[in-house]
N, C-alpha and C positions, 0 to 999 in steps of 0.2 A: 558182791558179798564181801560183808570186810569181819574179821574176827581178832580177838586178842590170842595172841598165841603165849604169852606170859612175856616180864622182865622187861617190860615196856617195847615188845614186838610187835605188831598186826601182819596179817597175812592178806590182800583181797586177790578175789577172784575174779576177773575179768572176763564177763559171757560175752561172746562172738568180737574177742578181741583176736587178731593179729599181730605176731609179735613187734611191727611196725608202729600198728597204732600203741603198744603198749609202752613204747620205748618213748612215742608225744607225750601218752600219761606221765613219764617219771619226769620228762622235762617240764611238763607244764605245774607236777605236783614239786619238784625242787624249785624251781624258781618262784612259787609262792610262798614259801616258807623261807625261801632266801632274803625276799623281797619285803617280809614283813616285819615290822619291828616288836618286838616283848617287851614289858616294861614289867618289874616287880618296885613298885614304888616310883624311886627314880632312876634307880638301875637298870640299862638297858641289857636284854640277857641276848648272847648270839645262839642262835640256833643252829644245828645240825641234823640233817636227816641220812638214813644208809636205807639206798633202793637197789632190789635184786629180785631178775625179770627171770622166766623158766615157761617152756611152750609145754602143755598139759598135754600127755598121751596117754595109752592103754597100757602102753609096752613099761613102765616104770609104776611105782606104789608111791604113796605118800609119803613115806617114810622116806623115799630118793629125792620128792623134789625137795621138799622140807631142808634135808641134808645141805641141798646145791645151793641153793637158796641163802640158807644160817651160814654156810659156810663165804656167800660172796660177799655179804651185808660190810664187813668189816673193811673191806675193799672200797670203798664207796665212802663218800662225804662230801662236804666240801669244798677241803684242799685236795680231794682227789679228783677220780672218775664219779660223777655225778648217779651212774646206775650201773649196774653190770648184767650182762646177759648172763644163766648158767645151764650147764645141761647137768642133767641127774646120770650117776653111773649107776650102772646094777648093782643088786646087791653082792655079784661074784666078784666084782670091780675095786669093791670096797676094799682096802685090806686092813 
């Protein structure tokens, strides 16, 4: 399941993923887009994607992983770390 979440984000949802295999998704979905060229005319345009991975439980609401998530995205490119794993705090965590 894949959704817009606004400001040019998507969120997908990965059914009877393991965080193992979801960690092959960001590599195999970064290095397609690494790998691919854009052109607007003749101007080749470089792209950049920001992936951030979060394992789905009971124990946290939407609103935490969403948090963990928006907040790893930035971390991520690149010149950087290509994905980040995050965990959601509670909402008492928050300050």
């Amino acid at each position: 399941m894949v959704a817009h979440f606004g400001d040019g984000t998507l969120a997908m949802i990965l059914k009877h993923t393991d965080l193992s295999s979801a960690k092959k998704a960001c590599d195999r979905i970064s290095e397609l887009v690494y790998q691919t060229s854009f052109f607007v005319g003749t101007s080749e345009i470089e792209t950049d994607i920001e992936l951030a991975i979060t394992s789905l439980d009971t124990e946290h609401g939407v609103e935490e992983f969403l948090a963990a998530t928006l907040e790893g995205l930035p971390k991520t490119g690149r010149k950087l770390t290509p994905y980040m794993v995050c965990t959601p705090l509670h909402e008492s965590e928050i300050e």
